[in-house]
DRENGUVO-265470 format. One record per atom (N, C-alpha, C): y, x, z. Coordinates in steps of 0.001 Angstrom, whole numbers, plus 500000, padded with zeros to 6 digits. Example, Ala and Ser with C-alpha at 12.3 -4.5 7.8 and 13.67 -1.06 7.14 Angstrom:
! DRENGUVO-265470
494310513190507800
495500512300507800
496700513200507800
497750512850507080
498940513670507140
500030512900507870
//
This chain:
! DRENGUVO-265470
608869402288497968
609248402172496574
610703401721496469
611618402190495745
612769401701495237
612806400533494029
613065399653494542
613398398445493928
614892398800492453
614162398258491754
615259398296490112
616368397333489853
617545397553490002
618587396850489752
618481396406488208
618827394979488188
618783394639486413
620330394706485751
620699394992487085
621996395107486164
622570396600486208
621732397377486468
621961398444486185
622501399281484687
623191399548484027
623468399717482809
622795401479481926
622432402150483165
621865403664482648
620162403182482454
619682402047482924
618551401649482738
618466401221481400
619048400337481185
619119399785480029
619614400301478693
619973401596479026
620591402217478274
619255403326477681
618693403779478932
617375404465478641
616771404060477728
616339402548478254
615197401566477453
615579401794475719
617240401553475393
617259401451474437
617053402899473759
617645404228473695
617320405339473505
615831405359472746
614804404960474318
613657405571474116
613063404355472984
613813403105472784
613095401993471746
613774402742470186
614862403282470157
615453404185468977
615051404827468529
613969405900469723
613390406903468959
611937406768468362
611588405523468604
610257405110469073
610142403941467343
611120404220467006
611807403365465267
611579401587466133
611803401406467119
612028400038467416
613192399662467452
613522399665466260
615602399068465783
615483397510466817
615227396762466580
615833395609467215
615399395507468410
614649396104469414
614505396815470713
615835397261471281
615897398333470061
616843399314470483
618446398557470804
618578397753469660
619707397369469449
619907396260470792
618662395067471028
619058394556472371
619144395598473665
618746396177473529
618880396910474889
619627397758475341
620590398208474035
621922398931473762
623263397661473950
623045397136473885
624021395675473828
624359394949475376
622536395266475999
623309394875477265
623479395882477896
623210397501477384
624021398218478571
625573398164478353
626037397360476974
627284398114477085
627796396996477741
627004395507477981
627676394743478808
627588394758480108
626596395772480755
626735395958482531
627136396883482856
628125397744481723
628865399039482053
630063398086482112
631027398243483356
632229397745483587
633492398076482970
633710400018482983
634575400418481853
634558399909480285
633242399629480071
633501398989478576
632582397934478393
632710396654478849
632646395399478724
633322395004477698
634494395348477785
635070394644476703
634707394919475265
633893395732475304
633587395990473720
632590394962472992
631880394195474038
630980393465474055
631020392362472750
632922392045472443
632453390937471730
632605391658470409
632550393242469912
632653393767469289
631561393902468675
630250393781469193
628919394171468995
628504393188468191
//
């Protein structure tokens, strides 16, 4: 089995997607928030959110 990185950011990015389509807004919205904080190119947007 392959073990799951948590700081993976396409994971977390999934999660949120599939909580978006799924009408779980505040799912969606945490789980969109930390991919954009374990994506390294755009961290900095973080305190934008």
């Amino acid at each position: 089995a392959i073990s799951e990185d948590p700081d993976d950011a396409i994971h977390w990015h999934q999660l949120g997607l599939h909580s978006l389509c799924t009408l779980q807004f505040q799912n969606a919205q945490d789980y969109l928030k930390a991919a954009v904080a374990r994506r390294k190119d755009c961290s900095y947007a973080w305190s934008n959110l």
